[in-house]
C-alpha positions, 0 to 999 in steps of 0.5 A: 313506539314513536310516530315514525316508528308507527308510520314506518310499521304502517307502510310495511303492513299495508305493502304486505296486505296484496301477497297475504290476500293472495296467498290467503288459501295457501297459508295457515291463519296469521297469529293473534298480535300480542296487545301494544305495552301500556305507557308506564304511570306518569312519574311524580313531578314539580314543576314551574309554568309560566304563562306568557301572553301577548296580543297587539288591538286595533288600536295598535296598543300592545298588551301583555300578560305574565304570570306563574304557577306552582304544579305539583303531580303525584299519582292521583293528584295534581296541585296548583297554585300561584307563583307570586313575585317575591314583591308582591310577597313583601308587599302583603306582608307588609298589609297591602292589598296585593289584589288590588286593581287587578283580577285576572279571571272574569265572572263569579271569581272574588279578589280574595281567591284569586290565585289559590291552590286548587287540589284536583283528584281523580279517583279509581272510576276517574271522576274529578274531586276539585277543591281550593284551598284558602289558606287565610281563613282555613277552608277547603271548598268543594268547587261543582262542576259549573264553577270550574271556568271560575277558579281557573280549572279547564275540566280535562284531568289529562291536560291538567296532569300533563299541561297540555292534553296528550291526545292533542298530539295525535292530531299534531305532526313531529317536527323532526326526532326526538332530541334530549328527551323532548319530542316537538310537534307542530300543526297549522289551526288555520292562521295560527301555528301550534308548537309542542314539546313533549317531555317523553319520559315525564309525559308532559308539555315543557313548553307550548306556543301558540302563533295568532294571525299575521303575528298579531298575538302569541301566547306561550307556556315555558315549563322548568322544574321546581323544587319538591314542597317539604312537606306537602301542602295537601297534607297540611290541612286537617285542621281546615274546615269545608265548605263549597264555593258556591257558598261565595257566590252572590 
């Protein structure tokens, strides 16, 4: 049932509370409702997200930040990992550095991790297993909990899986009705603006935009589809030793 739909069912029970408390000693007790329908699973997913942020200083100087990622979703299961320029391909290939001059996650993160995949899983008492996957030197490293802001993992399986956390929507009003598939929603965060569009079916966001103040900063996340890996990366990786990523630290 959609927003409206729940509003509209709302209003009609609430215009019907007064004769049913007035006719309360006449009429027999109303039934038991039956329970709300579960949502289905979340269908498997392949998806591109790219990542846009732009933001103007004090100084007036105008800095911009892009880059993609590769998701892949599956029922207990999301993989993610970067999506690199065909030049930056070319360029490591061929010996270069291609993390050079550049680290875009702050704190204990190491240049040769950047980037990485990340396996999330959640199992049967929903309890995250977070792991990265250095493919170079045929590890899987078991990430704790205190190191999830170092490998770029936000701790919310449900924003993870669905790009942006579906309860946020609840807090969100729609922008009208759903169109091909794709519900917005909009909500004011004091100066900044927030937009959503919600894929109904796939249950995820396909793009999310966030207006700072006075126009000063926006950031976006674009998300289109992606082709399926062939074959999964997460099944590649018997021969791999683990370890934990503690052991990178300092």
């Amino acid at each position: 049932m959609n927003a409206t739909a729940r509003r509209g069912l709302a209003c009609l029970l609430l215009a019907c509370l007064p004769a049913a408390a007035g006719a309360a000693n006449e009429a027999p007790a109303p039934a038991q409702a039956s329970p709300a329908p579960a949502l289905p699973a979340p269908p498997d997913l392949n998806l591109r997200i790219e990542r846009y942020a732009s933001s103007i200083g004090s100084d007036g100087v105008q800095r911009e930040t892009r880059y993609a990622d590769l998701m892949y979703r599956r029922a207990d299961l999301v993989w993610i990992e970067r999506d690199y320029p065909a030049a930056l391909r070319a360029s490591v290939e061929h010996g270069h550095d291609g993390h050079a001059g550049q680290d875009p996650h702050a704190g204990h993160s190491h240049a040769g991790t950047t980037g990485s995949p990340l396996w999330v899983q959640r199992d049967a008492a929903g309890k995250d297993q977070v792991r990265m996957v250095l493919r170079k030197q045929h590890k899987v490293l078991d990430i704790d909990e205190a190191n999830y802001g170092n490998v770029g993992y936000n701790g919310s399986w449900a924003a993870t899986n669905g790009v942006a956390d579906p309860r946020q929507l609840q807090r969100m009003q729609p922008d009208g009705a759903p169109a091909q598939g794709v519900q917005r929603y909009r909500q004011a965060r004091g100066e900044s603006q927030v937009l959503i569009d919600w894929d109904i079916q796939g249950q995820y966001a396909r793009r999310i935009e966030i207006q700072g103040p006075h126009g000063l900063s926006v950031s976006r996340v674009t998300v289109t589809d992606a082709v399926a890996p062939s074959p999964a990366p997460w099944t590649m990786l018997k021969d791999y030793e683990t370890g934990d990523y503690s052991d990178l630290l300092d």
